[in-house]
VMD Tcl script that draws the C-alpha trace (Angstrom):
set ca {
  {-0.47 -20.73 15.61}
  {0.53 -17.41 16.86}
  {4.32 -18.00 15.94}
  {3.00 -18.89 12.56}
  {1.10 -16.01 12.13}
  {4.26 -14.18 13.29}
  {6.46 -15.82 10.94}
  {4.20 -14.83 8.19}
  {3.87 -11.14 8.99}
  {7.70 -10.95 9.01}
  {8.15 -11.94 5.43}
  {5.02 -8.87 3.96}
  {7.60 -5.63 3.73}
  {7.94 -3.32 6.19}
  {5.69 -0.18 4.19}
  {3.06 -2.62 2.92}
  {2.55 -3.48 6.80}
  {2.50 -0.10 7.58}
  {0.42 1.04 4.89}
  {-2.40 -1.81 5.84}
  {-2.15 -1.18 9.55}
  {-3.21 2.65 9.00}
  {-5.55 1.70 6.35}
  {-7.51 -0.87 8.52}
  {-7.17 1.52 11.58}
  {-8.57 4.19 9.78}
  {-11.00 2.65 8.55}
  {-12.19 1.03 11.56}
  {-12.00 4.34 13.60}
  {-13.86 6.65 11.21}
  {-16.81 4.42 10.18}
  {-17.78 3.57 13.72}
  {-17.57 6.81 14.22}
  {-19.22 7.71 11.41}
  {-22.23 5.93 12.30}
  {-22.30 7.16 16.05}
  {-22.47 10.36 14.28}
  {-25.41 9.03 11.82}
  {-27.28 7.39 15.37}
  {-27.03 10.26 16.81}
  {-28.53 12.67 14.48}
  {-31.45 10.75 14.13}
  {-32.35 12.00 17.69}
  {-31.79 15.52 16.67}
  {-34.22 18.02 14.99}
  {-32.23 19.03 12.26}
  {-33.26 20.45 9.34}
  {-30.98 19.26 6.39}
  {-31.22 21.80 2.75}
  {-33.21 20.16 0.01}
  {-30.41 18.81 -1.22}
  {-29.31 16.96 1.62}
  {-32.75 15.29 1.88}
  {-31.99 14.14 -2.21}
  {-28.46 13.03 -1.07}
  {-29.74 10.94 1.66}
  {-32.46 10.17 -0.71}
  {-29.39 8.46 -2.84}
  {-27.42 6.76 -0.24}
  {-30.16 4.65 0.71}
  {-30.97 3.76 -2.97}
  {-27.15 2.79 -3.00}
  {-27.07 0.41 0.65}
  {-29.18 0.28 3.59}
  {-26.06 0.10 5.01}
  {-24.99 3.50 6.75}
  {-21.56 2.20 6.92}
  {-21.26 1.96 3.39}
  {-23.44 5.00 2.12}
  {-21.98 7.39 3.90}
  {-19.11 7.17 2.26}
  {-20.79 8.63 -1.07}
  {-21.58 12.31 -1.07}
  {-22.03 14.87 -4.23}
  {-19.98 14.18 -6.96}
  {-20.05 10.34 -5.42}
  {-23.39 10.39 -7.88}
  {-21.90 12.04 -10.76}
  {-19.01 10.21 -10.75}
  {-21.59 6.86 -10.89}
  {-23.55 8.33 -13.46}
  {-20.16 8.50 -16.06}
  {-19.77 5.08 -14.98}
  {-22.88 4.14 -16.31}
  {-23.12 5.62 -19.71}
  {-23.20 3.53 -22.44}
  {-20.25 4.50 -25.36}
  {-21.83 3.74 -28.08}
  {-24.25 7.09 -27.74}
  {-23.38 10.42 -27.66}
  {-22.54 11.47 -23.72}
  {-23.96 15.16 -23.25}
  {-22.26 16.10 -20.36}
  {-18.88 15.13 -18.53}
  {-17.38 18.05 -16.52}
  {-15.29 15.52 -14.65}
  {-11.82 13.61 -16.17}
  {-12.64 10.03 -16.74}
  {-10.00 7.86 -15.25}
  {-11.94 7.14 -11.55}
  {-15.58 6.54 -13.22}
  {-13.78 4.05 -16.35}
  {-11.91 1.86 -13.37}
  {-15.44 1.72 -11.75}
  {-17.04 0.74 -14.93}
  {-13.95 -2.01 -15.33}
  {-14.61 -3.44 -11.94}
  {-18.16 -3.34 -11.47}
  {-18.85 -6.89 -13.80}
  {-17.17 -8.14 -10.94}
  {-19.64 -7.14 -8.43}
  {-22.48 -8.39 -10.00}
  {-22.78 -4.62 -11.86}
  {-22.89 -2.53 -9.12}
  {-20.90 0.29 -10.24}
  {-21.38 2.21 -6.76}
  {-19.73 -0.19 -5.03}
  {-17.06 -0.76 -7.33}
  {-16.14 3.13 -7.49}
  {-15.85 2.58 -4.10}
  {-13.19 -0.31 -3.99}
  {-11.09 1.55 -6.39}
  {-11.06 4.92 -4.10}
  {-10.05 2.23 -1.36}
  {-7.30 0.31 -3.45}
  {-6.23 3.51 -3.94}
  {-5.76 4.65 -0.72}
  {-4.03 1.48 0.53}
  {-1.56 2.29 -2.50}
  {-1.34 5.73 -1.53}
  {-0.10 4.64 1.91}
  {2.35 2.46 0.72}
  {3.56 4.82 -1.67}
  {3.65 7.52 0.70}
  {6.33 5.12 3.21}
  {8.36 5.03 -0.16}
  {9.10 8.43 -0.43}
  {9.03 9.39 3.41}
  {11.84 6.83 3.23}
  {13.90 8.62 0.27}
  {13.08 12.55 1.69}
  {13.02 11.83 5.26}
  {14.80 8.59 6.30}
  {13.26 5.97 9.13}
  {11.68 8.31 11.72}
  {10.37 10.92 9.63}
  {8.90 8.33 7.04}
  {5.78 7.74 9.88}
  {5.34 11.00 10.91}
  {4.81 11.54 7.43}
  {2.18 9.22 6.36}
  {0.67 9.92 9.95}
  {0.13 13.77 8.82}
  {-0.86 12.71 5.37}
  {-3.69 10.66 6.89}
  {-4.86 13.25 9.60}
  {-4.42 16.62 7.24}
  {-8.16 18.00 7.95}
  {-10.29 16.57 5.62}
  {-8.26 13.21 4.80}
  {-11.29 11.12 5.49}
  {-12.23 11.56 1.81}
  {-9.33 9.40 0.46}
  {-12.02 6.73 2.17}
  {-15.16 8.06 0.44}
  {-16.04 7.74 -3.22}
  {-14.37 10.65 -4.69}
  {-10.89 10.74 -6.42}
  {-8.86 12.46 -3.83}
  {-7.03 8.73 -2.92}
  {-6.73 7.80 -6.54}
  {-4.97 11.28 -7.54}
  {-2.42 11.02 -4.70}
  {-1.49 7.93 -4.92}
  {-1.03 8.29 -8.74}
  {1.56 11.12 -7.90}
  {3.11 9.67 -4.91}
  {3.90 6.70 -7.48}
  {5.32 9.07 -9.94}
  {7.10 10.91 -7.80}
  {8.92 7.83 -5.83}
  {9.83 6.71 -9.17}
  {11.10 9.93 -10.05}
  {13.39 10.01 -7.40}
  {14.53 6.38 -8.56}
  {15.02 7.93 -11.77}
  {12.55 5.27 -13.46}
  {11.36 7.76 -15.75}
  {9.57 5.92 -18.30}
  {7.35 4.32 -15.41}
  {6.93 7.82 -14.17}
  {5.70 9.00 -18.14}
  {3.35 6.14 -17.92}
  {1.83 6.94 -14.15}
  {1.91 10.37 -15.44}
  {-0.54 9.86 -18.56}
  {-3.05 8.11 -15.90}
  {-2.42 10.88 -13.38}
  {-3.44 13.48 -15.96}
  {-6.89 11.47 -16.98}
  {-7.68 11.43 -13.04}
  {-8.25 15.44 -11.91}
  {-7.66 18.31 -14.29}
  {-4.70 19.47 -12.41}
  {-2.70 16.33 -13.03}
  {-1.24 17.37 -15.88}
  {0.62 20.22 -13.86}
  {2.39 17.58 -12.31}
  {4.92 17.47 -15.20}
  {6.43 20.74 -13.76}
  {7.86 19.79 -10.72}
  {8.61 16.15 -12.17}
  {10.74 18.11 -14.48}
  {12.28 19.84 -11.82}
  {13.14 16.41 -9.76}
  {14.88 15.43 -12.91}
  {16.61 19.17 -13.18}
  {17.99 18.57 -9.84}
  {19.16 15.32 -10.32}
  {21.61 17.41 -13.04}
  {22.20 19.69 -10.20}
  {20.21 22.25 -11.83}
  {22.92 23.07 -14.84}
  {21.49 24.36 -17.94}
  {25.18 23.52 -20.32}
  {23.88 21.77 -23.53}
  {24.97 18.01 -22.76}
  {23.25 18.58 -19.56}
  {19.83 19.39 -21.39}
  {20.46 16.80 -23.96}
  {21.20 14.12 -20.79}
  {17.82 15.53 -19.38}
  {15.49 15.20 -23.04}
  {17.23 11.38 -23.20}
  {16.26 10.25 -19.69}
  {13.27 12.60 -19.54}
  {11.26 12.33 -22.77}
  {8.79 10.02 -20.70}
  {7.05 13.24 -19.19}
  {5.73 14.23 -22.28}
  {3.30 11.24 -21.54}
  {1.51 13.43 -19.06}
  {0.60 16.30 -20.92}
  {-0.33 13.76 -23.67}
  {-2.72 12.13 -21.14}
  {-4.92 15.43 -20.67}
  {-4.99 15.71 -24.65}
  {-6.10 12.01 -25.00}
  {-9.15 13.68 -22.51}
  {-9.38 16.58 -25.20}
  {-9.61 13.64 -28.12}
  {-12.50 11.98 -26.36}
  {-13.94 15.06 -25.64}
  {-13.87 16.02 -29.34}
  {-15.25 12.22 -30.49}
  {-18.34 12.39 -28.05}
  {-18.96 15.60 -27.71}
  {-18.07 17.53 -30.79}
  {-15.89 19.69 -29.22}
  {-11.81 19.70 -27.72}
  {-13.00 21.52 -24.90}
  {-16.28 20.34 -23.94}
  {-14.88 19.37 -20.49}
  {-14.05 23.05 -20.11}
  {-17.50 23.85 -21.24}
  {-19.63 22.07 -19.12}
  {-18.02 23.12 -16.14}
  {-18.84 26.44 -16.59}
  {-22.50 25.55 -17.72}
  {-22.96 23.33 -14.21}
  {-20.77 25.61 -11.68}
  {-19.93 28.62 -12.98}
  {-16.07 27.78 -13.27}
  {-14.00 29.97 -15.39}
  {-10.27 30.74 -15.41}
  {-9.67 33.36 -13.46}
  {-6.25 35.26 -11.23}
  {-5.81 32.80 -8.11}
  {-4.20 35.53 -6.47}
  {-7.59 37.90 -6.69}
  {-9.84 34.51 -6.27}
  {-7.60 34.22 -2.48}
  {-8.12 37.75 -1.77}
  {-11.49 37.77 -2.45}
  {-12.22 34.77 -0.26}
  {-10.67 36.40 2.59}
  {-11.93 40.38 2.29}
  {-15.09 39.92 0.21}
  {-16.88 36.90 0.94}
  {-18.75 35.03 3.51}
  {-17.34 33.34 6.76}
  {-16.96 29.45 6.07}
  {-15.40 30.56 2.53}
  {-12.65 33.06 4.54}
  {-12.19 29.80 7.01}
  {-11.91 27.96 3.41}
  {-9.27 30.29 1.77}
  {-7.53 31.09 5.22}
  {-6.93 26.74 4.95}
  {-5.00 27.40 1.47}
  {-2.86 30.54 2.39}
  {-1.79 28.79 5.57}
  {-0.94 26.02 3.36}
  {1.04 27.43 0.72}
  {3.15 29.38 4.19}
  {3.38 25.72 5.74}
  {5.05 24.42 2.11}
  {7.07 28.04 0.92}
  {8.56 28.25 4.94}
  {9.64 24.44 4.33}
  {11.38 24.60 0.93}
  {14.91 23.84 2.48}
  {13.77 20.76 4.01}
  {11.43 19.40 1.15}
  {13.17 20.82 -2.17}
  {12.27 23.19 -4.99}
  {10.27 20.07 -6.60}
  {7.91 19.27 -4.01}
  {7.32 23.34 -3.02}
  {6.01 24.83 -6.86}
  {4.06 20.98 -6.52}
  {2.50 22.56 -3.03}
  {2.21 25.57 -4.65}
  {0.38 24.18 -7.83}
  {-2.19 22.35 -5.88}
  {-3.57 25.51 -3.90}
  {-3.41 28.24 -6.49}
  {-4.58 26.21 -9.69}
  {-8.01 25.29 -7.80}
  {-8.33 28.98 -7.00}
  {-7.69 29.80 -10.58}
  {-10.96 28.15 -10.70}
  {-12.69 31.17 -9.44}
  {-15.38 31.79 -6.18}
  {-17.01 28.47 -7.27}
  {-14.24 26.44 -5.78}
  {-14.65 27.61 -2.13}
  {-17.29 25.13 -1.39}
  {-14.76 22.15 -2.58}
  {-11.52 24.04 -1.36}
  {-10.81 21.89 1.89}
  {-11.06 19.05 -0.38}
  {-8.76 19.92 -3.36}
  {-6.13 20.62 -0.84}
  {-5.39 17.51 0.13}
  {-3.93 16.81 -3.00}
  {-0.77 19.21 -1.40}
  {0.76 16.64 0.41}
  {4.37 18.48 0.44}
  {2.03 20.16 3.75}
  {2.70 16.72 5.56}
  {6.13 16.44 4.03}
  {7.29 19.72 5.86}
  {5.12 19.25 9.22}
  {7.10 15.57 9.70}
  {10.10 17.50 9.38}
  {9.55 20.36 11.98}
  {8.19 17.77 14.81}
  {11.30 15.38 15.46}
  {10.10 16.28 18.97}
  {7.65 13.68 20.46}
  {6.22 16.66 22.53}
  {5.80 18.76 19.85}
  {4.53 16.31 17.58}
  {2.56 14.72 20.61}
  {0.37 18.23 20.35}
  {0.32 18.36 16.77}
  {-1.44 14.88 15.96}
  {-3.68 15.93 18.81}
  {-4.66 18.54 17.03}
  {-5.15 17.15 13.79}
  {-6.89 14.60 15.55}
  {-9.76 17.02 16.84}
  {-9.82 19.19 14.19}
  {-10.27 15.86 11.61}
  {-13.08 14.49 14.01}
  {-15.01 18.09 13.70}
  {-15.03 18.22 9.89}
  {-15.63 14.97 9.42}
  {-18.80 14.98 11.72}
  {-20.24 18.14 9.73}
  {-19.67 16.34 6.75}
  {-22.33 13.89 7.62}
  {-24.68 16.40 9.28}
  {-25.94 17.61 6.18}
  {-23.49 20.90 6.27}
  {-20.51 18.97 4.05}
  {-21.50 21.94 1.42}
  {-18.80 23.38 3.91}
  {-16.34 20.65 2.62}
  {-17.49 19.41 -0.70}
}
mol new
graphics top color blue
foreach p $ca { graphics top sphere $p radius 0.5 }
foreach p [lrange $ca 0 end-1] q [lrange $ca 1 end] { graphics top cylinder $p $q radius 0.2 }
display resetview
């Protein structure tokens, strides 16, 4: 039976293997401990914020289960809510991109209608693809070793337990893993069509077509003669899919709401967001505001030093990409601190560049250590009630 079994495992590919042997061992490892956590707060006298009371008040409704409901939190809600809303009525409100809540709605006739549940197995799908597309392009950046040093520093950056919770951190990367693996196989027009998706999942998606362009760029060493640039519009025309996937957002925005940019609108109505200079939104964090937000910002400048001090290991592409995800979330304004650990795991160029600096087991023996504790704090805060430090 055993040989069998053996026999079997052999003929699955060596990065879907991979990718479902850290999925299932991360998600073993932080849902027991997870609920340990849970158990033991129960024999503490906290005092959880109103809101926390309401969010606990919304898990339960959700599953009795803790090891399911604590893997909704915040937006978890909102996100449910979109799910939910019938299209043939006006929809006052969406201040999120619709791609994550319109799988859930997809999926969730399959679980007897529970859309919770389904927006959960999608973030979890995701992951597993994320994985799997991560081991792709370890393997075309960083060759054998450095493929699983990546994916192990993708999956232990500080707050990468939310690629397991019902949010659309896992969705998002793996979307732009995909395109970029593709990019670098210089399957453009699947990289146009991931592209349109990736753009419909967060609002910075549709950034992503700069650095894509750049991959392709590079692939023309860079030269700017005119049968290079015509080479590059004839092989590259795909990417104009990804802009045209945030103005598809803009078109639905205009039929239900009335307006191109209600999106824009009713973030600033719920949170306060407005476009503002990232550079001024950073230095505020760190001069003018509060502790947990200069711990916050501190995170993102030591971020965008981790991906600008790697650039000749990773390539121009994958640094303005690093770059992109930290300052367009800032550009956000002060509202964004509370969500900042999250929206930077989106720069996963930081993993790229730590797997190449620790070809030393010792070295890399203290890093994942590290990560390891530091992953294990924030992730226990997140369920004590204080995750308005993370989310």
């Amino acid at each position: 039976m055993r040989g069998r079994a053996a026999q079997v495992a052999d003929r699955i590919p060596a990065p879907w293997r991979f990718a479902v042997t850290v999925f299932l061992g991360t998600k073993i490892v932080l849902t027991l401990v997870g609920v340990l956590a849970l158990t033991a707060f129960d024999h503490l006298s906290l005092t959880p914020p109103a809101d926390g009371w309401t969010m606990r008040d919304q898990q339960r409704a959700i599953s009795p289960h803790r090891w399911v409901s604590l893997w909704f939190a915040w937006d978890s809600f909102l996100y449910e809510k979109l799910a939910q809303v019938p299209l043939d009525r006006p929809w006052q409100e969406f201040g999120f991109p619709l791609l994550y809540p319109f799988l859930g709605r997809a999926l969730a006739p399959l679980l007897a209608g529970h859309t919770a549940m389904a927006l959960l197995l999608v973030a979890n799908a995701a992951f597993l693809l994320m994985l799997y597309y991560a081991h792709r392009l370890g393997e075309q950046l960083l060759g054998d070793p450095g493929t699983r040093r990546f994916v192990r520093y993708l999956v232990l950056l500080p707050t990468a337990f939310l690629f397991q919770a019902a949010l659309t951190e896992s969705l998002f990367l793996c979307l732009t893993l995909a395109a970029f693996h593709y990019a670098e196989r210089r399957r453009w027009l699947v990289v146009g069509v991931l592209g349109f998706f990736l753009a419909l999942s967060r609002s910075v998606g549709f950034f992503v077509v700069v650095p894509l362009a750049l991959v392709l760029l590079r692939q023309h060493d860079y030269r700017f003669g005119r049968r290079v640039l015509w080479g590059c519009v004839r092989t590259g025309w795909p990417l104009l899919l990804v802009p045209a996937g945030w103005l598809a957002f803009m078109a639905f925005c205009r039929w239900q709401g009335g307006d191109w940019f209600a999106y824009q609108h009713a973030q600033k109505r719920g949170w306060g967001v407005s476009v503002q200079n990232p550079l001024g939104v950073l230095w505020h964090g760190l001069a003018g505001g509060s502790v947990p937000d200069a711990l916050r910002v501190g995170a993102a400048v030591l971020a965008l030093v981790v991906v600008v001090a790697g650039v000749r290991r990773i390539g121009l592409p994958y640094v303005v990409y690093g770059v992109i995800m930290v300052l367009v979330p800032l550009s956000m304004g002060p509202p964004v601190y509370k969500s900042l650990l999250r929206y930077l795991l989106a720069a996963f160029p930081v993993a790229l560049v730590l797997a190449g600096w620790t070809w030393r087991a010792r070295v890399g023996g203290w890093l994942t250590t590290g990560l390891v504790l530091l992953q294990g704090a924030l992730f226990v805060i997140w369920l004590a009630y204080w995750n308005h430090f993370i989310i």
